[in-house]
N, C-alpha and C positions, 0 to 999 in steps of 0.2 A: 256539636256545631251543625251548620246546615247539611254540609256534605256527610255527616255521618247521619245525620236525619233521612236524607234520600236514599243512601243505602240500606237503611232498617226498614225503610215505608217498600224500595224495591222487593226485598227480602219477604215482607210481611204482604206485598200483593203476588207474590210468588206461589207461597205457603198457602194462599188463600185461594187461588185458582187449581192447585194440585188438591186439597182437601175437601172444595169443594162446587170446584169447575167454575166457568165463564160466564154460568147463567146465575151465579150467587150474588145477594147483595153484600158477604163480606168481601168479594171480589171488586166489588164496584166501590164500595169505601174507602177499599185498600187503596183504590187506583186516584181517586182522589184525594187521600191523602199524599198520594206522589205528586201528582197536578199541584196541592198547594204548596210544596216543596221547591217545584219549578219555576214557580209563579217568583217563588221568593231571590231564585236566583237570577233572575231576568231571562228563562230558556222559555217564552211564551207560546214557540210552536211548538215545543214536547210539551208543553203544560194543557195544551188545547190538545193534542192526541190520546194522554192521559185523560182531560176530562172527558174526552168523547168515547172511549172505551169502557170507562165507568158508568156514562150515562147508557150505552149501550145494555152492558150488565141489567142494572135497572128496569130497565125499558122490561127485558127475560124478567125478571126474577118478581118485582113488587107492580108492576105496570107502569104509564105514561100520567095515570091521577096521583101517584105516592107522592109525598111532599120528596123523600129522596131523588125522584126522577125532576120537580122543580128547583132544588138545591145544584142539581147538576146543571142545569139549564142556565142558572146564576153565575155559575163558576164560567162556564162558554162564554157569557155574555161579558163577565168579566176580563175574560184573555182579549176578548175582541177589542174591548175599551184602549185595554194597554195597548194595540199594534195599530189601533185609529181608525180601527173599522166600525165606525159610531153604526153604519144602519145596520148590521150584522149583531151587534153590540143590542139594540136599541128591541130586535125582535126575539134577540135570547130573553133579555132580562123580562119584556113585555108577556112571555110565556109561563117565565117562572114565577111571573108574580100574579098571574090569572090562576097556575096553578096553586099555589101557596097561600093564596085569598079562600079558595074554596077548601083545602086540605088545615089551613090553621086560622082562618078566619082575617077579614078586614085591618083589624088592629093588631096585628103580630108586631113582635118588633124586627122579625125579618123581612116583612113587606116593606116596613119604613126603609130599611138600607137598600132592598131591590131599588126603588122610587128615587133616593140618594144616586145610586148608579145613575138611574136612566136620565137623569136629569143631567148630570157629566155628560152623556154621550149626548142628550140633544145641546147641550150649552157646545159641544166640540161642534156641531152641525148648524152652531152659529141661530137655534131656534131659542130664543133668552125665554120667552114670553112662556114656552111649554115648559123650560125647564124650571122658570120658578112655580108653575101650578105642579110641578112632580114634588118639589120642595116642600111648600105649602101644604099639603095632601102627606108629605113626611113629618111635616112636623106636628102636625095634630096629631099625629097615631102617640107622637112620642111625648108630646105634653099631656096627652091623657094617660099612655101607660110608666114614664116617669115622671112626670110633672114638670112646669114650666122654667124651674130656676137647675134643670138636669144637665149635665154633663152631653148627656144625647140631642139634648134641644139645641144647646151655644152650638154643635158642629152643624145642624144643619142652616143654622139661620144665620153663622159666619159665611157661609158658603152661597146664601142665597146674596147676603149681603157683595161681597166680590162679586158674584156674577152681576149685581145690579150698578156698580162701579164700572164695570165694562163697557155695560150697553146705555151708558148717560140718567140711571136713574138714582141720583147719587144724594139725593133726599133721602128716599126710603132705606138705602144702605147703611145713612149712617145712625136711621131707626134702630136697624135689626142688629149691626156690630155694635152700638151704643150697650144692647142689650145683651151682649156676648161678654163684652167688656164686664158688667156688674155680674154674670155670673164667676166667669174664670176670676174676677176678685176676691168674690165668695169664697169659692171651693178652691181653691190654687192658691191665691196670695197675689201682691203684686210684681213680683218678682220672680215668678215663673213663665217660663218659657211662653206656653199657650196666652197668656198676659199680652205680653209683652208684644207678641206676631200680632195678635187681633188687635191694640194700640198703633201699632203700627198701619192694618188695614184701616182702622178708624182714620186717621190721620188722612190718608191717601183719599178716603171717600170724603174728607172735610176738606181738603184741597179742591177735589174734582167738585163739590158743590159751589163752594166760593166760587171758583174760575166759571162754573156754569150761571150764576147770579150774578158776577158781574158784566158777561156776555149780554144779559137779557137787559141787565141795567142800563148797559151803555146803547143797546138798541133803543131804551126808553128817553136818552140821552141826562139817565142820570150815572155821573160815571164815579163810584162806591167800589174801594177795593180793599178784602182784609185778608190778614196774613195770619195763617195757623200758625200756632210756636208748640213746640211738643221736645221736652230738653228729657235726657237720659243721662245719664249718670259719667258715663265718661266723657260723650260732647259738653257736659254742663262745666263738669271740673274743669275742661281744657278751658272753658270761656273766663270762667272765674279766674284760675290763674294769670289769665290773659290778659284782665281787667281790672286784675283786684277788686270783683266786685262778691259779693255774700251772696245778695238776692236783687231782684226786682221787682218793683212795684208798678201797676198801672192806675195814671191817677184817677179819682172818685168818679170823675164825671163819665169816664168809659164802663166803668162798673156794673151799672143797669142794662146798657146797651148788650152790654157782653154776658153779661151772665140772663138775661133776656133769651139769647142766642143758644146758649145751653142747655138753659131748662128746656127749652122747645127739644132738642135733642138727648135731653134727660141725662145730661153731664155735668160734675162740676168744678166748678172756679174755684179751683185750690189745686198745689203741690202737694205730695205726698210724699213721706221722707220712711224709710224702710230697708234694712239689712245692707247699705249703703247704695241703693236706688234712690234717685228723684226725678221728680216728671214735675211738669207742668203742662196744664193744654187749655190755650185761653186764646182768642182771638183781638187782636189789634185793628183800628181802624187807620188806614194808610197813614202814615204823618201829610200834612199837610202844614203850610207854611205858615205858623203863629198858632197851632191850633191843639196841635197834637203834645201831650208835656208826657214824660215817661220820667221817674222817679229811680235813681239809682242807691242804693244808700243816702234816701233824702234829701241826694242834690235833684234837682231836675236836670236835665239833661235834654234839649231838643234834637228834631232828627232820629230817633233811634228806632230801627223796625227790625223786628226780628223773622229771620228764615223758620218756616215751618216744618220743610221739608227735609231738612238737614239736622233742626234745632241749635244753627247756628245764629249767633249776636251781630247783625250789622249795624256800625253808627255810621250816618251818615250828615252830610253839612245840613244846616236848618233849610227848610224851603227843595231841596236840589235832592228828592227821591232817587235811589240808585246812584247820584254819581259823589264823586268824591271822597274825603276822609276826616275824622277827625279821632284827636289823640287823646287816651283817657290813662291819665299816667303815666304818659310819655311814652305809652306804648299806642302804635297805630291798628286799630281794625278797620277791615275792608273785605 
């Protein structure tokens, strides 16, 4: 376990200073192999004394160009992120990755994670713009050294995506998680975990765009409102039992409009049914009064709009959006 890990790594930078002093670099490895011990148990100022005694080592033994003396430099800049000291953070990481550029070359894949970090610590310092070109600039190292459909690629570009969710750029977001989403499909399944969080980032960045379009809309005084629906497997069951409903249908004439909508964001209009998962993620145009028909087991049904954010079923009375109820089997949703 961990606590026997730090005792073996204490042990073994013991053994390693007695056999071959202070100025060694199995001294300095040792010491950072204590550091990432630390790191792991949240003791982030022994883990910063630890790597600074290691990088010290280092600095004696291989000099301040060894890619070991930028590795250390990583590790600093990393403790600094964890206790929120982004500009401290921001000049570790910017050394080791000057250093590590010239000691392993431009496209390492350890530049990529330095760039990853720095881009944390400028997004923590509220800088979006730097930190998506630190992203960008990571993610091409790792589309050209794994390639585009990689495990390495979906973390960076889920991560640029949230950040672009944050700072109202929530178009491009739901570009880049659209594209997280068909990897973690790929190589995961739909039912694992990483799935499922970036579905749900999706969701969140398709919310904050709707609510951003129809702001602009209704400044244009056209007033256009739709509603993400995105069902999961136990919200879906509860609905269904609730309902006695199987499935849903939206009728024909929403179909172009909506799946229009997705192709642009490279999604699509279908549920998928799976080790007893199902989703669906399709966009509704507001009911409106006479206009809007929603198909339940091939009754129609007016009124009915569904929650995106919850993936809950709202019916409501025809014409009177938001308020009131109606009973579908004698049972009431509201």
């Amino acid at each position: 376990d961990i606590v026997r890990a730090r005792a073996c790594y204490e042990k073994e930078a013991d053994e390693a200073r007695k056999k071959h002093g202070e100025d060694s670099l199995e001294y300095a490895v040792a010491q950072d192999n204590v550091g990432t011990v630390l790191m792991e148990q949240g003791r982030y100022l022994k883990a910063l004394a630890a790597y600074a005694e290691g990088y010290r080592a280092k600095l004696r033994s291989v000099g301040k160009n060894h890619p070991q003396a930028g590795r250390s430099l990583w590790n600093l800049g990393r403790v600094f992120l964890k206790v929120g000291n982004n500009s401290e953070a921001l000049s570790r990481l910017d050394q080791a990755l000057d250093n590590l550029r010239i000691a392993l070359g431009d496209e390492h894949g350890e530049c990529s994670s330095i760039l990853v970090d720095a881009a944390l610590a400028l997004q923590a310092e509220g800088k979006h713009r730097q930190a998506l070109l630190r992203l960008d600039e990571a993610c091409g190292i790792r589309r050209a050294r794994y390639g585009s459909k990689s495990l390495e690629v979906a973390q960076v570009l889920r991560l640029a995506g949230e950040i672009m969710v944050k700072f109202g750029e929530s178009g491009r977001a739901c570009e880049k998680l659209s594209e997280v989403l068909r990897i973690h499909d790929k190589v995961h399944g739909e039912t694992h975990r990483e799935t499922l969080e970036t579905l749900r980032s999706l969701e969140e960045a398709l919310v904050a765009h709707r609510d951003a379009a129809a702001n602009k809309r209704e400044e244009a005084g056209v007033r256009l409102e739709w509603e993400v629906v995105k069902t999961g497997a136990e919200e879906f069951d509860q609905v269904l039992k609730a309902t006695a409903m199987n499935e849903f249908e939206v009728s024909d004439r929403y179909h172009e409009k909506v799946q229009a909508y997705l192709d642009k964001i490279q999604l699509r209009l279908a549920g998928t049914a799976a080790d007893g998962f199902k989703r669906s993620l399709t966009l509704l145009e507001r009911p409106r009064e006479g206009e809007t028909r929603v198909r339940i087991k091939g009754m129609e049904v007016k009124g009915v709009r569904f929650n995106g954010r919850m993936g809950h079923v709202l019916a409501v009375q025809p014409g009177v959006a938001g308020e009131g109820g109606v009973l579908i089997k004698g049972m009431e949703v509201n």
